[in-house]
C-alpha positions, 0 to 999 in steps of 0.5 A: 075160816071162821063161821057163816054168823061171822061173814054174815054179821060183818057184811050186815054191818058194812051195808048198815054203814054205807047206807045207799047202793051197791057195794062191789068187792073183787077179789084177786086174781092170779099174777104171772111171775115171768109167763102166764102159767108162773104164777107168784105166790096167791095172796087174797085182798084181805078186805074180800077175806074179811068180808067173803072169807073165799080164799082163791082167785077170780071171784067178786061180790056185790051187796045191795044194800037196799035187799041186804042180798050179797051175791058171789061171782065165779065160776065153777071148775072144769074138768080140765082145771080138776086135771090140773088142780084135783077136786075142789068143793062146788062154789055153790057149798064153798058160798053157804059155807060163808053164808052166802045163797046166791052164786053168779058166773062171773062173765054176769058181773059185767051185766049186773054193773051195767044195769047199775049203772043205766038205774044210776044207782051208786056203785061202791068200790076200792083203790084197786092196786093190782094190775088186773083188777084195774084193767077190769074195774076201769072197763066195767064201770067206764072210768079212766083207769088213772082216776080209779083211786080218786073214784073210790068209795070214801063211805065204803072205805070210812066204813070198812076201816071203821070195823077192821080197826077194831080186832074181835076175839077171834081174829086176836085168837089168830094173831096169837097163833101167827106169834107163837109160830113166830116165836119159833122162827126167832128162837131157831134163829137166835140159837143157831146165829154164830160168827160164820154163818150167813144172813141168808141161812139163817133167813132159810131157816126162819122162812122154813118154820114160817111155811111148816106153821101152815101159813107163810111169811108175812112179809119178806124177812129182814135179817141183817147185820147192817141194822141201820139200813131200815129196809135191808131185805139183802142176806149175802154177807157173813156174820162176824164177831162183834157184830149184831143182827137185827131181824124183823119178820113175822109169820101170817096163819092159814087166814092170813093174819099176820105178826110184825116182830122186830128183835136185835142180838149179839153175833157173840154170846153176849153184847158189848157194853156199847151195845148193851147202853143202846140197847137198853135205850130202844127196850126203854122206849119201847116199854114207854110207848107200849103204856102209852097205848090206851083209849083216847091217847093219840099215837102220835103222842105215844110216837113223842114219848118214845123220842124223848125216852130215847133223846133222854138216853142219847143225852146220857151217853153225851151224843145229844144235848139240851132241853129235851122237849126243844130236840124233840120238837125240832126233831134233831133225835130223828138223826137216829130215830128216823121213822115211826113208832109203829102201825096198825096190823092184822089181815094185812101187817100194816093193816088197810094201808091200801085204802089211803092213809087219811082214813087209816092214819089220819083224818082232817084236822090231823095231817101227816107231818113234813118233818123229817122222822115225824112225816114216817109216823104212818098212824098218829089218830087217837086209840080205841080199844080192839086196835092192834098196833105194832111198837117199834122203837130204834136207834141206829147210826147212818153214817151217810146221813150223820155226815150230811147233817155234820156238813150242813151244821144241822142242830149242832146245838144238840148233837155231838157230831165228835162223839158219834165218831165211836158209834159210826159203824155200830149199825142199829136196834130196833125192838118190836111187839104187837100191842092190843089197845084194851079198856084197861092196860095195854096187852101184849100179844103172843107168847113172849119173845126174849126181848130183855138183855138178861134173856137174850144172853141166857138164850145165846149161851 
């Protein structure tokens, strides 16, 4: 965990930003995966990790931003749990270690809420979105457990969301080492990718580098040859010649900062021609809405430049035709670049979606589109310099939707319906780095993964 200076600054600087009250932060608790003592994987809610720092189950916290005191909820081991798990460290040195003084059991927390409630002071809290905190939260505070999300705290998440956006050097530091296990888990993959092999070994393999760097996964591993399913977290079927494979997997550290890359390459040594035109189109994009990432931009417009970088490409290749700025606007490249650009990433790999995309995406005066491919973009506000934002371009050939589209005559003016009879089983390419907005050029982060079709080539043969 990083220093008790770090925790105690930033819950300072959250009571600073709400103003009035008490703000209550829960922490997760254990989930039973199929009966109580099978338990899934524990993940900590990462706004209790950026504030407390205490990465186990069944704790909360409550900040008086009238005192400036935070005060830990929870209990301390019995010797029934030591049995069972070993000795762990008392939740009393675990606080000062995170610079908190006051430890509570946590059966008080319910005594501490209710007193709140009859002062009628202000109880700050989340959009819970895990069964248990919901269960709890809705008996606490009185409140019907439907209404939970609409009775959140907007001044507490505007205000966390204002300090998460904004990555310090030492959560960038963490980043870094989620990407260098990262580029392990893609190294090893590329090397061992041949016609025979599976999807799933070869997952195995990246989610064994992902464990053995002391973290896990960040998210479950996309490792496929049907790129154009955009979500194909399916790992059955055999690789073949000829084919690609596109996978999107990032490791999360110990702290549980995590890394979002996307990296498509050739089954066979080397990329077909075909493959390597479209390739070079998603790398171009990519490129263009990485410069793109600078303070005062919006990345909705580094979202429109890809696209036209890659409707520009499409013409080339005679598969889209017309004025560039008209296919755009009217969204006929969404055919084969249905989503968006890219998202905020860090304690979470889209980072703080939790809290409701108008505070973390958007903002009034700035709503999401209806558009199909644009209503995807799921970050467009403008750029600071701190935030970490994933930048994944692709192109990918649906065949399901360029049929429909094709039947329902849709922008027949700019796509080539009789053209893309060569591309219908081509699958997709999406290229994916995290880039850190600074005040200057936009960086890069981590090591550097084989991206260009000179490296990948050299690195499969």
């Amino acid at each position: 965990m990083f220093s008790a200076n770090t925790y105690t600054h930033r819950r300072a600087e959250l009571m600073h930003r709400v103003g009035r009250g008490l703000i209550f932060l829960l922490g997760n608790e254990l989930s039973p995966m199929n009966y109580q003592d099978n338990t899934f994987p524990f993940r900590q809610d990462s706004n209790f990790l950026y504030y407390i720092g205490l990465d186990h189950p069944h704790l909360a916290a409550i900040l008086d931003t009238e005192t400036g005191e935070c005060i830990l909820f929870g209990d301390e081991l019995s010797l029934d749990d030591i049995i069972w798990m070993g000795p762990q460290p008392p939740l009393t040195e675990q606080a000062l270690v995170v610079g908190i003084q006051e430890v509570q059991p946590f059966d008080l927390l319910l005594e501490v809420l209710t007193a709140a409630r009859k002062q009628n002071r202000a109880i700050h809290f989340l959009p819970p979105y895990r069964a248990e905190n919901k269960i709890n939260l809705a008996y606490w505070l009185h409140l019907p457990m439907l209404e939970l999300t609409s009775s959140a705290s907007i001044p507490l998440i505007q205000a966390i969301v204002a300090q998460r956006s904004v990555k310090t050097t030492e959560e960038i530091a963490e980043m870094d080492k989620a990407l260098h296990t990262t580029k392990a888990m893609y190294l090893a993959a590329m090397k061992q990718t041949r016609p025979g092999i599976k999807e799933a070994q070869l997952a195995g393999i990246a989610e064994g580098i992902a464990v053995a760097g002391g973290g896990n996964l960040a998210y479950p591993i996309i490792m496929t040859v049907n790129g154009q399913v955009l979500h194909n977290h399916h790992h059955h079927n055999t690789l073949k010649s000829g084919q690609l494979v596109l996978a999107d997997m990032g490791a999360e550290t110990a702290m549980h900062y995590a890394a979002d890359i996307t990296r498509t390459w050739p089954v066979d040594g080397s990329f077909t021609q075909q493959q390597k035109e479209i390739y070079q189109i998603v790398l171009d994009a990519q490129m263009a809405g990485i410069a793109a990432m600078r303070p005062g931009l919006r990345n909705l417009d580094a979202h429109l430049t890809a696209a036209k970088v890659i409707t520009n490409g499409l013409k080339s290749l005679g598969l889209m035709q017309g004025d560039t700025d008209e296919i755009v606007q009217a969204g006929a490249h969404a055919l084969f670049f249905p989503h968006g650009l890219g998202h905020m990433i860090g304690l979470d790999v889209h980072d703080m979606e939790d809290l409701g995309e108008k505070y973390t995406g958007y903002h009034e005066g700035l709503e999401r589109s209806t558009q199909f491919g644009l209503r995807s973009l799921r970050m467009a506000r403008t750029l600071e310099p701190g935030f970490v934002m994933t930048i994944e371009p692709g192109i990918y050939f649906i065949p399901e939707l360029i049929d429909r589209w094709q039947q329902e005559g849709r922008f027949n003016q700019y796509i080539n319906y009789a053209a893309l009879a060569a591309y219908r089983g081509f699958s997709g390419i999406r290229i994916e780095d995290d880039v850190l907005v600074t005040q200057g050029e936009p960086k890069v982060l981590g090591p550097g993964i084989p991206k260009e079709i000179g490296e990948i080539e050299a690195l499969r043969s």
